[in-house]
N, C-alpha and C positions, 0 to 999 in steps of 0.2 A: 709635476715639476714645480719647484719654490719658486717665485717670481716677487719682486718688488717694484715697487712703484717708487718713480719720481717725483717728488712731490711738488715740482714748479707747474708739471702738465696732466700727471696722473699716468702718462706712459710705464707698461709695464716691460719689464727686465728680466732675463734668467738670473739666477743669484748667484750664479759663479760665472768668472769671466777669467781672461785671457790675458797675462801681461807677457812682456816679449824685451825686457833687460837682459840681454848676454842671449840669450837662448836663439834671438834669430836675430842674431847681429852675423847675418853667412850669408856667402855670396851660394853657396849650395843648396839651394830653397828644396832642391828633391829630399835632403834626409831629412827638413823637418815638414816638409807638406802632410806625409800622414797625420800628423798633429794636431792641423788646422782643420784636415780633413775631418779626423774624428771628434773636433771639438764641436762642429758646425753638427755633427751628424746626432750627436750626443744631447742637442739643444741651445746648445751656448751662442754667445751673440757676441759681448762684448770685449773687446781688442784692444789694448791699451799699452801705445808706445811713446817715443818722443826722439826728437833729432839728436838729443843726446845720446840715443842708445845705437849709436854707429849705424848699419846698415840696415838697421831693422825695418823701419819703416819701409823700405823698398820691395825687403825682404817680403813684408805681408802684403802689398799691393800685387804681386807676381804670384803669389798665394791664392791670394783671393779671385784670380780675372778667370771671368766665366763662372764662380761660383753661383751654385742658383740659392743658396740661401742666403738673406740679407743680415749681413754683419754691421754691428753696432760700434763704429769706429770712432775712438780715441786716441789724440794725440797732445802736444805740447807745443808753447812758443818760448823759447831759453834764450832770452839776448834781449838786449838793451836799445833803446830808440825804439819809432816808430818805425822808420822805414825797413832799419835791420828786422823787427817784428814781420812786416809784412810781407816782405822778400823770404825769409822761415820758413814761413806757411806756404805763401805758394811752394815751396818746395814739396812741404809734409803732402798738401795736395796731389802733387802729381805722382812723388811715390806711394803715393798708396792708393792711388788710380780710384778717386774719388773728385767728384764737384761740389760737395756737400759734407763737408768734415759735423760728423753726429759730436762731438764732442771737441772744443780746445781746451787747453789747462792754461793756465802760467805756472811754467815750473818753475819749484822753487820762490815765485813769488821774484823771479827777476823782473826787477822795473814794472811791477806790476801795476801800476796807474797807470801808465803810456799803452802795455799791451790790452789790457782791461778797457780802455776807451778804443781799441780798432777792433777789442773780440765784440763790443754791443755794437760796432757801425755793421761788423761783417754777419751781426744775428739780424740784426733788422732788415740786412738782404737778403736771408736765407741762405748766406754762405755757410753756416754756421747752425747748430740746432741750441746746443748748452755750452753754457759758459763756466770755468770751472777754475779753482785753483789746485796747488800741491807744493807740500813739504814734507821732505823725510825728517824733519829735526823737531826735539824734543822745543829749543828757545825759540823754535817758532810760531809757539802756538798760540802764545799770545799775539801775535801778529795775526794770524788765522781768523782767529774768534773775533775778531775785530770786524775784520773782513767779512765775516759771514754776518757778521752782525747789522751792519751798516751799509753792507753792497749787496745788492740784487745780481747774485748769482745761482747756480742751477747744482753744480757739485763743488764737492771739498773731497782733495784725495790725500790720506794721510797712513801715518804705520800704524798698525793694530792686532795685538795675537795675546795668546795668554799668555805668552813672556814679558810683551809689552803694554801695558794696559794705560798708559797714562793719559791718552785721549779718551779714556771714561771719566775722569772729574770735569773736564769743561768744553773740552771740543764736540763730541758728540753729542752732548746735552742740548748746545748751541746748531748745532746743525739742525736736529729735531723741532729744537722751537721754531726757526726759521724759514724752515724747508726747503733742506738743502740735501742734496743726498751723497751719500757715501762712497766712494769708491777706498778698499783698503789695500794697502802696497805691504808685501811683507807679511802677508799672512800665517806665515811658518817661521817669523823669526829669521830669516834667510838663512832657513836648513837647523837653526840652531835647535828647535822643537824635535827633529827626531836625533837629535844625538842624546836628548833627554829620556827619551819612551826605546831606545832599540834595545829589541832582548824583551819588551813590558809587554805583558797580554793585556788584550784591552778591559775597558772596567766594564762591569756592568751596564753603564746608562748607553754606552752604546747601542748594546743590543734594543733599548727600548726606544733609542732615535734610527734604528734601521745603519747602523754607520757599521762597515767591516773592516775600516782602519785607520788609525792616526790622522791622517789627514782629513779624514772627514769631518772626525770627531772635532778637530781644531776648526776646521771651518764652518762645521755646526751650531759651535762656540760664537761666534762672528754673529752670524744670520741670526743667533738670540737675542742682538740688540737689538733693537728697532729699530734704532737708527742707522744701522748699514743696509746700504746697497746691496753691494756688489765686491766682495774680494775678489783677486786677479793672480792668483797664483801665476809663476812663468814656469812652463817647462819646455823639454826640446822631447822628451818621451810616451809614446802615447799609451803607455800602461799608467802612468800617470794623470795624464790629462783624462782617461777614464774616471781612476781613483779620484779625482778630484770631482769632477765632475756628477759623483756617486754621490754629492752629501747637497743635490739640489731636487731630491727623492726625501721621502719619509718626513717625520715629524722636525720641528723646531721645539729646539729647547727651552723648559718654563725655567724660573727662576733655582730651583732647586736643582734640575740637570745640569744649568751652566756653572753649577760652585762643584756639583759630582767633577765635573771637569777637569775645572779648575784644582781638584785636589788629587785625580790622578796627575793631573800634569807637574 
């Protein structure tokens, strides 16, 4: 199984994880619990929501209780001030039936001084494991790389696929110098990737990265940077969450596989 390393502690990670935008925002946690079930069972570890995403967070706290394998949980603080920040979290906390949130974000980078000074009080207690930002936008990157330049944090979570690649001229560079790691959002283009390949057989280089389909192959693509972590596909399906989960097997892509890629895609 692929696994990467953090690089603030050396902690290692399965390379594909779990996000949960739309997909378990339901108050019916039975039809997607297979899901989580076979994600956990598959090897997967990490879970990555945020108060923003409607019910979700609850969603995967109800999910999870009683499970015996240990999930690697992520979430977000979306709101302004300190106390509104603080009040958030204990929320995220309790839905997700944890005392030890493995990961917080600022999403979005809202008010991110104010939340950023109560995410290093609440790491220095052990509330808290990594400290982490996020932005789905292209003009925020420069905002970003600042951030990661100049602030001791743990992760950077941002968009990245072969459709969108713009976080390879400076963000990702910046993350690697720094040692910051990666979490990727939109790893498919949000669906737009297979409207591109349906109907395509796959090319060659798959077969010599072990990948049996589209998605792997996209997310094989990822795992060739060095500098990512951890993409987080969401889904509500677990013939998918398999499929996904299938391109954390086999080889990683050298610099000539990831352009073979790039040119089916």
């Amino acid at each position: 199984m692929i696994q990467r390393t953090i690089p603030s502690t050396g902690e290692q990670l399965p390379a594909v994880g779990l996000g949960s935008y739309q997909t378990f925002d339901t108050d019916d946690v039975a039809a997607v619990q297979p899901v989580m079930d076979r994600f956990l069972a598959l090897g997967g570890r990490v879970i990555d929501s945020s108060p923003m995403y409607g019910k979700a967070e609850g969603a995967i706290g109800r999910m999870l209780a009683g499970a015996k394998t240990p999930a690697f949980l992520a979430t977000k603080v979306w709101t302004r001030g300190k106390a509104e920040g603080v009040a958030q979290m204990e929320r995220s906390f309790q839905r997700m039936g944890t005392k030890q949130m493995d990961l917080m974000q600022i999403h979005n980078l809202v008010d991110w001084k104010t939340q950023l000074a109560t995410l290093r009080a609440w790491k220095s207690e052990g509330r808290i494991r990594y400290v982490g930002i996020t932005h789905y936008g292209h003009s925020a990157f420069d905002e970003m790389e600042q951030i990661i330049a100049k602030e001791k944090i743990d992760f950077v979570q941002l968009p990245y696929n072969v459709l969108d690649r713009a976080a390879e001229a400076r963000l990702l560079p910046a993350a690697q110098k720094h040692g910051v790691a990666v979490i990727v959002m939109e790893p498919f283009a949000s669906g737009a990737l297979f409207g591109k390949v349906k109907g395509k057989p796959l090319p060659k280089v798959a077969a010599e990265l072990g990948c049996t389909s589209w998605a792997q192959l996209a997310l094989k693509f990822l795992l060739g940077h060095p500098a990512v972590t951890c993409p987080i596909p969401a889904t509500s399906k677990v013939k998918h969450v398999e499929d996904n989960l299938g391109a954390m097997r086999g080889a990683l892509p050298d610099d000539r596989q990831r352009k073979a890629i790039l040119a089916a895609l």
